[in-house]
N, C-alpha and C positions, 0 to 999 in steps of 0.2 A: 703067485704070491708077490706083494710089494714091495721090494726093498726099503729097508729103513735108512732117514732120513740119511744117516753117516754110510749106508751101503753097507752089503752083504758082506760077512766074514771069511775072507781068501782061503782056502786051504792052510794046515798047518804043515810047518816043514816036517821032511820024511827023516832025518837025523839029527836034533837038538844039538849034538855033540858035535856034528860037521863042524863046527866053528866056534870053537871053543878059547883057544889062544890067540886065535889070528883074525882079523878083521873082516868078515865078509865081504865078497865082491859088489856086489848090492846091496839096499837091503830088503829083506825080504819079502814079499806083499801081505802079509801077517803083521811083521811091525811095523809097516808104516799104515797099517788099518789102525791100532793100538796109537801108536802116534797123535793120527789124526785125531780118532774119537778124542783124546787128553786135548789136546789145543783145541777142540770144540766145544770143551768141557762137559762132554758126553760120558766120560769115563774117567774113571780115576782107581787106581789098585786097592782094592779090597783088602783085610787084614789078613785072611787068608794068603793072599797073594805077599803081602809083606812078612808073613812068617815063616811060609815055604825054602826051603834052601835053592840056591841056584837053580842048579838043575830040574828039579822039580818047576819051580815057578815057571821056568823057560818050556817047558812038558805042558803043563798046565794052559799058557798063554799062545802054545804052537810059532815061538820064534827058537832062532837058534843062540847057543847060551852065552855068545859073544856080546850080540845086541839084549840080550836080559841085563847083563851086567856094564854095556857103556850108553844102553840108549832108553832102559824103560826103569831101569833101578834109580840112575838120578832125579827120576821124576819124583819118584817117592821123598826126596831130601827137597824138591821144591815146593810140593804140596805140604810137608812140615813145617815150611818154611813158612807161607801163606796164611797157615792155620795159628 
């Protein structure tokens, strides 16, 4: 099978909640897939994804719920912004 153009979807993390308060040591190779696709503008969160609650959305996207809430939720206040 070919990978696509932004490359194959990394595993999702094995505990959403591992990092919840506190800042990840890394970050994780799921958000910076997500990351990427956005600054490729390959992707951009769905309404679904914008109505989910934290935790859920973080479940949903296979990142842990620290980088939901400081590294993929701002995107959503820039893409408002834009539009």
């Amino acid at each position: 099978m070919s990978a696509p153009p932004w490359g194959h979807k990394p595993p999702a993390v094995l505990d959403v909640a591992a990092f919840w308060n506190e800042q990840p040591p890394y970050v994780s190779p799921r958000c910076a897939y997500w990351l990427r696709r956005h600054d490729n503008g390959t992707w951009h969160p769905n309404r679904r994804i914008r109505t989910e609650g934290y935790h859920t959305a973080a479940e949903h996207l296979g990142i842990w719920i620290w980088e939901y809430l400081h590294l993929i939720r701002p995107l959503f206040d820039e893409d408002d912004s834009r539009n």
